[in-house]
N, C-alpha and C positions, 0 to 999 in steps of 0.2 A: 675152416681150420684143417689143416694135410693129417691126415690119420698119424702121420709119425708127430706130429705135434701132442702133449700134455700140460695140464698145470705147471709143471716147473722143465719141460723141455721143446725146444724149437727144433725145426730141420732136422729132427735124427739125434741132437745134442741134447744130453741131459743135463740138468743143471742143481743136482741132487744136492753134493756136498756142498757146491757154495750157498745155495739156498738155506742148508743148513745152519754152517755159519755167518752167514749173514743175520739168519731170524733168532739165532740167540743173542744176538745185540738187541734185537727188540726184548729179549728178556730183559737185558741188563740193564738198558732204560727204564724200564718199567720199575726194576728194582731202587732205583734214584728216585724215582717220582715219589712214591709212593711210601716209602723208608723219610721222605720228608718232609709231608702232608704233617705228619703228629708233631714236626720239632716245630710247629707252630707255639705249639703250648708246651712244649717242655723247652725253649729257649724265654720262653713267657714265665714259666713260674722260675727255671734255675736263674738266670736275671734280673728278677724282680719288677719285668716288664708289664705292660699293657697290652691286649693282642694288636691293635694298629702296629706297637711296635716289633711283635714276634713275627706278624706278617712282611717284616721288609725282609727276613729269610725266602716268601716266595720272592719278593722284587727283586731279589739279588739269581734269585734260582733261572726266575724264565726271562729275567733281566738278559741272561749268557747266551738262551737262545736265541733274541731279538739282536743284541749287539753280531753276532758270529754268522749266521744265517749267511747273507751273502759274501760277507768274505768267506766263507768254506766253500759257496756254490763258486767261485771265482778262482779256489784253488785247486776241488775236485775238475773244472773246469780244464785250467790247465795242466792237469798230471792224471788224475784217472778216480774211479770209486772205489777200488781198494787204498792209492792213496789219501782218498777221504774218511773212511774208515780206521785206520792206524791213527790217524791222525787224531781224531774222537777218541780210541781208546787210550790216546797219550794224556792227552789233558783230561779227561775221565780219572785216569789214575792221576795225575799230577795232584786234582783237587782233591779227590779224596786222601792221601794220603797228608794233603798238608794240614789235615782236621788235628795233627796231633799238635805238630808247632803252635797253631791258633790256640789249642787246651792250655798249652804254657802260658799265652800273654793273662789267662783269665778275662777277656776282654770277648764282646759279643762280637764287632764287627769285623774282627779277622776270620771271623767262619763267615760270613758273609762274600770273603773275597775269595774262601776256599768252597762256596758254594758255586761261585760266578764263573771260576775256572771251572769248576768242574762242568757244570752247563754250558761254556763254550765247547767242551767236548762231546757231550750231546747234542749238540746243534750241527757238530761237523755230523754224527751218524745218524741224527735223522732226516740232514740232506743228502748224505750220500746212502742211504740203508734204503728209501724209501723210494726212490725210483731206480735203486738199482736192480730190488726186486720186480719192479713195473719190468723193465729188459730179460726178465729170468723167463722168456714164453712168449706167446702170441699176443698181440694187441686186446686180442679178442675175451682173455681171458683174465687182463691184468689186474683190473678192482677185486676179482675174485683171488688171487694171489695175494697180491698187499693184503685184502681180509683174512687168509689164512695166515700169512708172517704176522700180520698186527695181534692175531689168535694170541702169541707165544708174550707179548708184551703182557699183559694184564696179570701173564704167569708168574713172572716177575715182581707183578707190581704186588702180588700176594705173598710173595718171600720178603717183600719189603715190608708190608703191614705186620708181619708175623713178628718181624725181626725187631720190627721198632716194639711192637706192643711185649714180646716176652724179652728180651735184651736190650732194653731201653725203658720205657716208661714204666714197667715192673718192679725195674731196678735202680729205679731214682729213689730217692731219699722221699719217703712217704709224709713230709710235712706238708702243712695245704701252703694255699696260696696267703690265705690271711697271718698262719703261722711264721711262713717266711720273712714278712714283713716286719714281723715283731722282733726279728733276730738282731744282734750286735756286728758291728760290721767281722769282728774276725769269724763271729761263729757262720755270719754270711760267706763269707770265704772258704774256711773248709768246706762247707756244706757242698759252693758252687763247684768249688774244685774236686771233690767226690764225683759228683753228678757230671761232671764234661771229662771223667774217664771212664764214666760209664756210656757216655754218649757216642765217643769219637770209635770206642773198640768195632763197632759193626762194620764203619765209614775206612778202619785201616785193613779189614778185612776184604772186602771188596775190589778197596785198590789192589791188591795183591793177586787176589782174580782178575781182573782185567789185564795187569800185566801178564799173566798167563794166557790171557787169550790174544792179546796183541801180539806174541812170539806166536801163537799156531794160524794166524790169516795171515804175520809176515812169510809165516813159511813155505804158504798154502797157493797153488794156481790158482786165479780168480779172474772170470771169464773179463773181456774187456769189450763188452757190449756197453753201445751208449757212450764210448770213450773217441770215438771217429774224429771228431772237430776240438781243438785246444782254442781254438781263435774267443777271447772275451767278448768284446765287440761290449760291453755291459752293456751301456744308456741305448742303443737300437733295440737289443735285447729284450730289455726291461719294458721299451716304452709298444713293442709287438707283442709281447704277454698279456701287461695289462689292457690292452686295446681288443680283447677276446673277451665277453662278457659273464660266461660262466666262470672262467677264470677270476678276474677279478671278483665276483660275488664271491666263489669259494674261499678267495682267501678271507673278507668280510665274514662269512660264516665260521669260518674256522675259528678267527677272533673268538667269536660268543661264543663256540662249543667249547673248545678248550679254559674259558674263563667258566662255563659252567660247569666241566666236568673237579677242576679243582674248588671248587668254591663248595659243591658239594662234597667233595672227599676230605677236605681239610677241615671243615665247620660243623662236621656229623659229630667232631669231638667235643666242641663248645655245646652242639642242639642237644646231644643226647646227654653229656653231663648234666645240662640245666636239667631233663627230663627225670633223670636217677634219682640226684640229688636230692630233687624232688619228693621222689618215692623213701627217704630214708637214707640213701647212701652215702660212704664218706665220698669225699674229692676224688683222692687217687683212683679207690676200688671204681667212681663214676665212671672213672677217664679211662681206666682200663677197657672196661663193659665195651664204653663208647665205640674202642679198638675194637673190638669182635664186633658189633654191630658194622664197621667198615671193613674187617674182611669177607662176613658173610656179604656186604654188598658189592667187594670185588669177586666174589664165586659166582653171583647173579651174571657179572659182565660178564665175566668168564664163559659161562654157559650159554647166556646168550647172545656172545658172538661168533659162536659157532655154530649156532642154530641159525641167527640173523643170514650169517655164509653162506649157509645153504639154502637159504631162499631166497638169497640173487639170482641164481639159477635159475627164476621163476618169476619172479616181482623187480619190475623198474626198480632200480636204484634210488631216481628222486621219488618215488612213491613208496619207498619202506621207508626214506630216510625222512618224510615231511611226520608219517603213519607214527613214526615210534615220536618224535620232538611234539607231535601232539596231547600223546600219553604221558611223556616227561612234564609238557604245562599241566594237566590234570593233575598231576600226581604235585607237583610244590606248590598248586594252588592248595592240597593238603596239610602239606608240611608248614603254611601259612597260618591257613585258619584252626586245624585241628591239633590241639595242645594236648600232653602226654604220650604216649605207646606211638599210637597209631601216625600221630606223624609224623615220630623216628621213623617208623614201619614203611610209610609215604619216600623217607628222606631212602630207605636203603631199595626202594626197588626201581628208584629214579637211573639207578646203576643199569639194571636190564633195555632201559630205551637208548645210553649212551654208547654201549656197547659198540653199535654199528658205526656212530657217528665220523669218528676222526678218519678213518682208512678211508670210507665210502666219499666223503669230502676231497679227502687229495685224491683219489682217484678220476674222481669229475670231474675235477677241477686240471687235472694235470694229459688228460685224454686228447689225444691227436698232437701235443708238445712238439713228439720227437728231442732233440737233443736240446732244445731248448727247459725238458723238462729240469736239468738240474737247477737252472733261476727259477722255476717254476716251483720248484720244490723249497731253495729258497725263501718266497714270496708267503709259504704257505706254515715253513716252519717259525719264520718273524711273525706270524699270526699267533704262533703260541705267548706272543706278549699278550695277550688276553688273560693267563697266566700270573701276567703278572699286575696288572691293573687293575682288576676287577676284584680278587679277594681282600686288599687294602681295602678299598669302598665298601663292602661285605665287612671288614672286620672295623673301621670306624661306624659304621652303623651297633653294631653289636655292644661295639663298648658304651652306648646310650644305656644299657640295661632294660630300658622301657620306653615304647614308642605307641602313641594313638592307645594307648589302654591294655597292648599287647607285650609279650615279651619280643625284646628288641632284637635276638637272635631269630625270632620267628619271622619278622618282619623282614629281616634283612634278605630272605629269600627270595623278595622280590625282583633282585638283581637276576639270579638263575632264573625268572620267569621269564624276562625278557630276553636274553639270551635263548630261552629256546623260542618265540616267536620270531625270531630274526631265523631261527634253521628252517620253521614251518614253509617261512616265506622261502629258503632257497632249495627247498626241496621239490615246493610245488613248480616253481619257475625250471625244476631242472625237468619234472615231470613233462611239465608243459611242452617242451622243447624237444623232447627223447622219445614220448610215447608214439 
């Protein structure tokens, strides 16, 4: 690496402020994800749903990423990664803002259609966000990059858990679940239509931020690295990606990581409720708790992806990355078998192993690309339909109540087991390969 080279600068070129604004989109995503992990269960009790059916809010959410993926990598493809970006923050804003229209219909599945848009806007910026960072410096230094931009994500995703638990689930109408059901359809009506104006306020607020960020990156020079070739060329594309074997694993892995990092952030609300509730507590106050038990477990990721950071520097990538998905299986073999506290306690430190995961994944996986990385990236954000597949299975398990003598929340963990033994396997395969 040429002495005038740094983390975010190439040949003497710094690449400060786009860096900058480019990784506060990782904020802003973070902030969607994570702002919507809880409206599992609060479209669940303001509907008077079942969680199977509060969970088709994620199917619709990582639904956008899987549909969008490669038509974004196909459009950043022919025009550039800042116009893959605007693009993102167009229908990013689009969706959120159409949460209020939806509040009108009083109906569940037009937020659904404003969660889909919104998430095709995500999928255009985390195919164009995530290897445009990879471009922002040396080859040499790019996993450790993307780990510092993905740093700023989880930051986000913390203003989103904040947001939802004191400006949303706070502030829903404090009846339980079994109370609701007792209600008369008008008094069900007001009630719903209180509770989805308190829901959409956060979601119109955001939009309103984005479109203020999408005016300062239009306004903004943004380097055009990685932009050289407009040619699609798709199916030769495609079929030269996946015929690279880490490649193809990492997208396979990314599946299971992302289907286990949601399954645990979204169902820490169901496990810990059950655990409260338990101990004496009402519904709401459980469901609250729950929310602070998954912010302190996004501060664990927090902290430990910045520590994880700094010991790339030092530790093979596939050997931190197999090291921590070993400790994540340990740890929901807990959340399994040990009932009460401790394997909430289990559920919130599973956060500190996943930490590494997603950044460290695309970057293996996306290594030596060249301009092919934007299908590459592509390839890897359609793996966040993992996303969406896997907590539906997770949440019809759960709605059994009780399985094998266990509670059926407990059980259902067994899904995030296997999911991290599929990382164990591509971490040592990448060890194997790299050391």
């Amino acid at each position: 690496m040429s002495e005038k080279d740094s983390l975010i600068s190439k040949n003497g070129v710094s690449y400060l402020v786009p860096f900058i604004l480019v990784t506060s989109c990782f904020a802003l995503w973070g902030f969607a994800n994570d702002i919507t992990n809880p409206m599992v269960k609060a479209f669940s009790k303001i509907f008077r749903m079942s969680v199977t059916d509060g969970a088709l809010v994620q199917v619709a959410f990582y639904g956008g990423y899987f549909a969008m993926a490669f038509p974004a990598a196909m459009f950043i493809r022919k025009y550039s990664y800042k116009a893959g970006v605007l693009m993102g923050l167009g229908l990013y804003a689009v969706g959120a803002l159409l949460f209020l229209p939806a509040s009108w219909t009083g109906m569940y599945y037009p937020f659904l259609v404003a969660y889909f848009i919104l998430t095709c806007g995500l999928s255009f910026l985390e195919t164009s966000c995530n290897p445009y960072i990879l471009t922002m410096g040396s080859e040499e230094t790019a996993t450790r990059r993307l780990n510092m931009a993905q740093c700023f994500n989880p930051m986000g995703s913390l203003c989103g858990m904040y947001v939802a638990m004191n400006f949303i689930q706070a502030k829903l109408n404090p009846a339980s679940t079994d109370e609701r059901a007792l209600l008369s359809d008008a008094e069900f009506s007001a009630m719903r239509d209180s509770d989805l104006s308190v829901l959409i306020a956060p979601y119109l607020a955001i939009g309103a931020v984005i479109a203020v960020m999408f005016a300062v990156i239009w306004f903004t020079n943004m380097p055009k690295n990685g932009d050289q070739n407009h040619d699609i060329n798709f199916l030769p594309t495609l079929k030269r990606i996946f015929s690279i074997d880490y490649y193809r694993e990492g997208v396979i892995a990314q599946f299971f990581y992302v289907g286990v990092q949601i399954m645990c952030w979204t169902f820490i609300i169901q496990y810990g409720t059950r655990v409260l509730m338990n101990e004496g507590m009402g519904e709401q106050e459980a469901e609250v708790t729950s929310q602070t038990y998954n912010i302190i477990a996004m501060a664990i990721f927090v902290s430990s992806r910045f520590i994880c950071t700094y010991f790339l520097k030092y530790i093979n990538a596939g050997a931190l990355l197999g090291i921590l998905a070993v400790v994540g299986a340990l740890l929901t073999c807990g959340v399994i078998f040990i009932d009460g506290r401790m394997g909430l306690y289990c559920l919130v430190a599973i956060s500190a192993c996943m930490s590494l995961m997603f950044p460290t994944i695309y970057g293996i996986a996306l290594q030596g690309l060249g301009d092919d990385a934007k299908f590459g990236a592509a390839g890897l954000i359609m793996a966040i339909l993992g996303g969406s597949v896997l907590p539906p299975l997770q949440a019809t398990i759960i709605d059994q109540k009780e399985l094998f003598g266990m509670p059926a929340v407990n059980v259902s963990f067994i899904l995030p087991l296997i999911c991290f033994l599929v990382i164990i396997a591509y971490g040592y395969r990448t060890y194997s390969r790299t050391k």
